[in-house]
N, C-alpha and C positions, 0 to 999 in steps of 0.2 A: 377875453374870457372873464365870465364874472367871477367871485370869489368864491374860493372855495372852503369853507367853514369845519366841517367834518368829511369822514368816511362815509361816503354813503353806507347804508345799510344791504349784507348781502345775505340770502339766505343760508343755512347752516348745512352743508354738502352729507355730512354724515353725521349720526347719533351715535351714540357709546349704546352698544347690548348688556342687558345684567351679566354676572359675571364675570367682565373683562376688564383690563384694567385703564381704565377710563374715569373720569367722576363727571357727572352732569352737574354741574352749578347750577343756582336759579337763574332764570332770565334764558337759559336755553344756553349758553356758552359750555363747550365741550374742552374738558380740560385735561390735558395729558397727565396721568396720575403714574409718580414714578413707582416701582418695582420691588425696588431695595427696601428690607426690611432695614428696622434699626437694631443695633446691639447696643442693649440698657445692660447688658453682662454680660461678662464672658462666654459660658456654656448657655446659654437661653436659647430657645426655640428661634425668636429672632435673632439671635447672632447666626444659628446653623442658615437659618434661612437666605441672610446677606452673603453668607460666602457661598451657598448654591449660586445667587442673585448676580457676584462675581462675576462668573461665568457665561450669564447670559449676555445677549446682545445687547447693548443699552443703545445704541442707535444705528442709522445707515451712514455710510462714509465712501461715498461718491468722487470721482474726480471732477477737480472743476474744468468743465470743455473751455469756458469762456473765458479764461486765462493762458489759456495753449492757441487763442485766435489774434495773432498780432498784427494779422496780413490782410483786413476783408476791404475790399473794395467799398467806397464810401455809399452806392446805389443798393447795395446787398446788408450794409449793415440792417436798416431797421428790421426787415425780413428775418434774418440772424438774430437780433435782439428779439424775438418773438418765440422764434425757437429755445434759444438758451431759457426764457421764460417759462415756458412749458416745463423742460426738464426740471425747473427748482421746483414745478408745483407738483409733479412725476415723484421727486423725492420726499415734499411733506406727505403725499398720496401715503407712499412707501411706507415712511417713520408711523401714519398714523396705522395704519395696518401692523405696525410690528408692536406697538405700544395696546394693541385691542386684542392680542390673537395670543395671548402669554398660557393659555390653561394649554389651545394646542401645540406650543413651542415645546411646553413641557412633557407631554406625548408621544411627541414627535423629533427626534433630533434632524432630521432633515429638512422643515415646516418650513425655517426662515429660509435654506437656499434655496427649496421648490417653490413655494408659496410668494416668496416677495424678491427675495435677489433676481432669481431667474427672469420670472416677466419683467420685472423693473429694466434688467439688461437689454431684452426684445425694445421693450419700449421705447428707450434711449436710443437703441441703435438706428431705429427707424425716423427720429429728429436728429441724430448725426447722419445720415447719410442725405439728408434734406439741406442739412445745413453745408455740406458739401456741396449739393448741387446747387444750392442758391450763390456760393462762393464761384463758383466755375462759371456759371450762369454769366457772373456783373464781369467774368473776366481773368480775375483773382488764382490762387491756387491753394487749396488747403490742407493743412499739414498732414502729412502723411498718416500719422500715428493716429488718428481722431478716432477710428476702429477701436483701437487699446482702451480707448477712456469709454467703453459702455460697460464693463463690468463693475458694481461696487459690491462690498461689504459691509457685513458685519460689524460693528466695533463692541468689544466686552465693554463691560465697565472698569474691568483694571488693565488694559492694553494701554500699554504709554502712545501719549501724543507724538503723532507725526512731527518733526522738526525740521524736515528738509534741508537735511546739514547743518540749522543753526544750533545754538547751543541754549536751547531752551530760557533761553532772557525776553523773550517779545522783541527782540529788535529787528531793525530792516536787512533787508538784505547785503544792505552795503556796512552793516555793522555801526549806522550813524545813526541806532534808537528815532529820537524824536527833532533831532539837530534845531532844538530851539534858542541856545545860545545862553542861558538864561540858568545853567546849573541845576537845571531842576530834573529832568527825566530821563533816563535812562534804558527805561524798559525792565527794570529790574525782575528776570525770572525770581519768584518766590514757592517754586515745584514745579512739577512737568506738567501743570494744567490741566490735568487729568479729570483728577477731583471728583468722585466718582462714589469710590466706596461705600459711602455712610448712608447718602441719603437721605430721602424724607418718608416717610408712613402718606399713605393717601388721607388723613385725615387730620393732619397738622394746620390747623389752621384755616381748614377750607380749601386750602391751596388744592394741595396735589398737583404741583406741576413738576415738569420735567425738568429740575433744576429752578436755580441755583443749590448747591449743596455746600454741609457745612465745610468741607474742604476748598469751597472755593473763596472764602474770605481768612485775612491776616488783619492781627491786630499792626497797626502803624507804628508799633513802635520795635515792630519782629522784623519791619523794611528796613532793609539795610543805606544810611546817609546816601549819596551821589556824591563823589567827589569829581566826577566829568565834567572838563568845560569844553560844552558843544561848541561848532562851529560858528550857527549864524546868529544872529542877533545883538542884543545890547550889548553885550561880552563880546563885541567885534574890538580887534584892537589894528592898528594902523593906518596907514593917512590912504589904501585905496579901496578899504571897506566901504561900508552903506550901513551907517551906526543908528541911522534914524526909526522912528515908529509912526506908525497913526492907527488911532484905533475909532473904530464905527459904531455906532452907539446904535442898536433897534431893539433892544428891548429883550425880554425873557417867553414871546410866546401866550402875549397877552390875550392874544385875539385867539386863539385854543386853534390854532389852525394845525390838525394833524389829518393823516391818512397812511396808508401803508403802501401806495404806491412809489415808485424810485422812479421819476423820470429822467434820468443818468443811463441807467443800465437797462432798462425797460419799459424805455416809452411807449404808451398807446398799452401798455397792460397795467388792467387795473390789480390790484395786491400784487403788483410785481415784486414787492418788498417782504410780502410775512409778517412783517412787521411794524409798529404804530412809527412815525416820526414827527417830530417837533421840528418847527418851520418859524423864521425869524429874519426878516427883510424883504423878500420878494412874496407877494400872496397870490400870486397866479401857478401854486404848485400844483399839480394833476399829472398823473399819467397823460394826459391828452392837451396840457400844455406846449404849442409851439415857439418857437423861439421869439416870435411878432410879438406872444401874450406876455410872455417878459419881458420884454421892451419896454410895454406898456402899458404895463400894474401895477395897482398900488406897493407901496413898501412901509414895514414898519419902520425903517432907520429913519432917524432925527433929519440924517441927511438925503433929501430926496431924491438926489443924483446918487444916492448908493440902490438900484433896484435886484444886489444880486441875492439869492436865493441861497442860505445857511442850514442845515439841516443834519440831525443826528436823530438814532434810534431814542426814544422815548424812557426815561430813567421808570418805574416803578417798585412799589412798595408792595409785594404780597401778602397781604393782610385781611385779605377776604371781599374788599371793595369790590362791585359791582360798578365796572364803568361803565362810557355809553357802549364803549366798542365790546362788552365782555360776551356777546353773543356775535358777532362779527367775524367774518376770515381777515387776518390780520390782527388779531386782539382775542380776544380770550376762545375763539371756534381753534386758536392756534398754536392755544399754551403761555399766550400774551397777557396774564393776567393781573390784578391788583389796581389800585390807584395809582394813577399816574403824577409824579411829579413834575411841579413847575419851578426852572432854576429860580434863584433868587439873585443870584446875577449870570450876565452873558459877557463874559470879555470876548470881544473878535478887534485882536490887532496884527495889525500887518507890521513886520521886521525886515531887516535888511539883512548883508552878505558880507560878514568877515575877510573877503577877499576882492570883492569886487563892487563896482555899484550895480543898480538892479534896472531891468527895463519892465516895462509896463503889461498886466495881464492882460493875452488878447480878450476882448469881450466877447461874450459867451463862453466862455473856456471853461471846461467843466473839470475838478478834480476828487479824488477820493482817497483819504486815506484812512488805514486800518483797511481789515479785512472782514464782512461779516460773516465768512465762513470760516473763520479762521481754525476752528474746534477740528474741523476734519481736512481742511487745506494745508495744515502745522503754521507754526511760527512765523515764518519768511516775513509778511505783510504787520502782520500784527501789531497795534501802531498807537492806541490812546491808553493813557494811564491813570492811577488815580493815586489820590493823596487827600490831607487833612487841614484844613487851615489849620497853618502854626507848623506846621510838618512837611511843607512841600521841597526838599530837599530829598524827601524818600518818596518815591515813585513806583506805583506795581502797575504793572501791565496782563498779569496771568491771575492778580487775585484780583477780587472787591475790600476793601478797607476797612475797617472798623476804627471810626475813631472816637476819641477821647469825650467827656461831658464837654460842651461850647467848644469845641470840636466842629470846623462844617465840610459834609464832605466836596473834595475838589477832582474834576475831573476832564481832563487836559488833551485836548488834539492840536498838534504839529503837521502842518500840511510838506508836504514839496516844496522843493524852493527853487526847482532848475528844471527850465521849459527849452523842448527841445528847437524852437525859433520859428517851428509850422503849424504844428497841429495844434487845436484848439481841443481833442477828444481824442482818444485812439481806441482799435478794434477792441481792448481789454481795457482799455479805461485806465492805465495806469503808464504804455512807455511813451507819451506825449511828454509825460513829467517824470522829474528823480528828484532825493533826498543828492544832498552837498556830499566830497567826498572826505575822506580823515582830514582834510588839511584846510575843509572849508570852501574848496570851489565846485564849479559843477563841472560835472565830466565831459568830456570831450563835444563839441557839438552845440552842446547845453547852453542855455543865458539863465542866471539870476533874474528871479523874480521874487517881491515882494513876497514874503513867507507870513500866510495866515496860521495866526495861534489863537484856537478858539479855548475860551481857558469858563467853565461852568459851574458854579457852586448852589450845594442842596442844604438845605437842613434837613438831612435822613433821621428818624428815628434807627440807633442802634440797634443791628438783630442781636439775636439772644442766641447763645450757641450752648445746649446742653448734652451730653451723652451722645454726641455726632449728630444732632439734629438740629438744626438752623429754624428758627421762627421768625417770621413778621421779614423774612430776608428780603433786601432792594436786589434789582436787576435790570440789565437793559434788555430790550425786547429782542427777539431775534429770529431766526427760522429754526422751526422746532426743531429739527435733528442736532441744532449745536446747543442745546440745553442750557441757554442761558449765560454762557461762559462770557467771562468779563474778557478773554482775551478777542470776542467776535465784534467789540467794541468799533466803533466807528463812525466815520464822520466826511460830510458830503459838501461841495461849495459849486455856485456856479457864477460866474462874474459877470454882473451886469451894471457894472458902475458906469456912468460916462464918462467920456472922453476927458471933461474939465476935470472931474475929482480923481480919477484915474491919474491924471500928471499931478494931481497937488499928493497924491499918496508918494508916487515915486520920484517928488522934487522934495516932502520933507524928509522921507527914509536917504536918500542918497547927499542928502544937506543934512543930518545930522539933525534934525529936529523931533520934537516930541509932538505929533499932531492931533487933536480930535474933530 
């Protein structure tokens, strides 16, 4: 497959009508204009306005089906992956209809559960019960409960964030944050992620998007130190650890290669993603990429025998920029707006296991972590963090940062570090691998593996945070119902090293050496 340079060009599915709460940019990109007044005072018109604003629905909040499929037979997947597909584009459908239709919500108390929950429900149910019989079909059996996940809701803008048990910090499931070994992350909740209230006026800036808001950033020096020492990595101590590194060097994304499709999750769908991504190693990335084309595509890394494929959402600056994608599904037709920033560096190094030595990643082996629906999923997954040079001791995972003058911002994905000795992928993309457990080994079953830490620094212009209103704010890109929240953060890897630099990773991590 030849390269693929940009997003193609798609046309723009729906226009905003006058009067709704919508803004048309130039260039034709439709841009979700958020709702919420601002309070510049106490008693003001806009203060009364924000607390009716409260109350209303600030987005859809859907369960995710494709984390409840652990079980699909390998024939039935891509069929599956096409459906789950549908459903996300079901709920931007949704979100933008609840984000255009504000004068009749306000008429209406019944509008959003008739008007958009309701059908949304129908609609889902009719690709879960397809997705059942594509499961039955290859063999398979599917979980019982899949009926239960077609109803979504509502979310206020002051309803606290789902946490599914955890304790509102961003960490993993298994309570092991980022396990990079290294003192540095933690996951440190800095609020319930909510960050909701204040909002933006539709006309700050040009923006008008749905998010980020001034609650969702902290000044760095309000994060609280890390005194953690994780599990794996450099901070491994005893003689049957795997103390060693090697780090891959391809560069920052020179070659501007983005697109908003995820060929992880949703192969062979183009915007499977909603969102723009940055790509740095393999350039054979597309929805329509086969496994053959990454075998044998160019790569950015220095080393040629590295062809795996590195990918995270797209950092930007909403500041008014008109990109190429700002008329685009995935980029600004999606609430993906502003200039897009290019890191100024990319660290991708590979660590070893405080307890054990590590074996080699099977090739092709795809993993993800972070969650990008993390805003309406809660906590559990929630997985990259950010910091300051000079400051990365403190780590937030639920805000975006604000740091200091010569200040650069840092921003930090921990992959998995513990495969489970078969699969290369799983039906949910996530129980092929696990994070280490309290004590530094991997669970039952499990082998160490070489642990990627992709670690990314920006020179962001500092937003401006006055009277609850946030200007010029960075944000990573996302699917519009989760408004931008830095906890939907996340980050994608696909291994296509060969075989020789594949044993020189895991002969210097398991020797104790520093390698590049």
């Amino acid at each position: 497959m030849g390269r693929n340079t940009r997003k193609r060009r798609m046309p723009l599915a729906t226009k905003a009508i006058a009067g709704v709460a919508a803004l048309a940019l130039g260039g034709g990109g439709l841009v979700w204009a958020n709702f919420y007044a601002s309070a510049h005072e106490e008693n003001s018109p806009d203060n009364r306005t924000k607390s009716n604003a409260a109350r209303q629905i600030a987005t859809i909040d859907c369960p995710d089906v494709g984390q409840q499929l652990s079980d699909v037979p390998e024939r039935a997947r891509g069929e599956v992956d096409g459906e789950l597909a549908s459903m996300d584009q079901q709920i931007t459908d949704a979100y933008q209809r609840l984000v255009t239709t504000r004068q009749a919500q306000a008429g209406d108390a019944q509008y959003v559960q008739n008007a958009i929950l309701g059908p949304l429900k129908d609609r889902r149910k009719v690709l879960i019960d397809r997705i059942k019989l594509e499961i039955d079909r290859a063999g398979g059996k599917a979980p019982g409960n899949l009926d239960e996940l077609a109803p979504c809701s509502g979310r206020p803008a002051d309803q606290p964030q789902p946490t599914d048990g955890q304790n509102g910090d961003g960490q993993n499931g298994d309570g092991q944050g980022q396990d990079n070994g290294q003192g540095q992350g933690d996951g440190q909740g800095q609020g319930d992620g909510q960050g909701q209230g204040e909002g933006q006026t539709p006309n700050d800036n040009g923006n008008g998007a749905a998010g980020p808001f001034a609650e969702d950033f902290i000044d760095i020096n309000d994060v609280p130190p890390s005194a953690r020492d994780l599990p794996n990595g450099l901070a491994a101590n005893g003689r049957s650890g795997s103390r060693g590194s090697f780090t891959t060097k391809c560069g920052v994304n020179e070659n501007k290669l983005y697109n908003s499709d995820n060929i992880i999750v949703a192969p062979g769908v183009a915007n499977g993603a909603h969102h723009m991504h940055d790509y740095v190693g393999n350039q054979s990335n597309s929805s329509l990429s086969s496994d053959d084309d990454l075998v044998v595509a160019e790569t950015s890394c220095q080393n040629q025998g590295d062809k795996s494929s590195y990918f995270w959402p797209v950092l930007r600056v909403q500041d008014g920029t008109q990109e190429f994608d700002a008329a685009d599904q995935g980029g600004g037709a999606e609430g993906n707006v502003g200039r897009i920033l290019q890191a100024e560096e990319a660290q991708l190094r590979f660590v070893g296991n405080k307890r054990s030595k590590v074996v080699a990643i099977p090739k092709l082996m795809r993993i993800i972590t972070g969650d990008a629906k993390a805003f309406t999923n809660g906590l559990k997954n929630a997985n990259t963090s950010y910091s300051c040079t000079g400051f990365e001791d403190r780590q937030s995972t639920d805000k975006y940062v604000l740091c200091p003058e010569g200040s650069r911002l840092v921003r930090t994905s921990n992959f998995q570090s513990c495969w489970d000795g078969q699969n290369t992928d799983s039906a949910n993309h996530r129980d092929h691998v696990a994070f280490v457990q309290a004590d530094g080994s991997c669970p039952n079953g499990f082998k160490a593996i070489p642990q990627l830490q992709v670690r990314l620094v920006y020179d962001v212009p500092t937003p401006t945070i006055e009277n609850g209103q946030v200007k010029n704010p960075y944000a990573v890109d996302s699917f519009p119902e989760q408004l931008h929240k830095p906890i939907t953060d996340h980050n994608d890897f696909i291994n296509v090293m060969d075989e020789s630099l594949m044993n020189k990773v895991v002969r210097c991590i398991n020797q104790g050496k520093k390698c590049t």
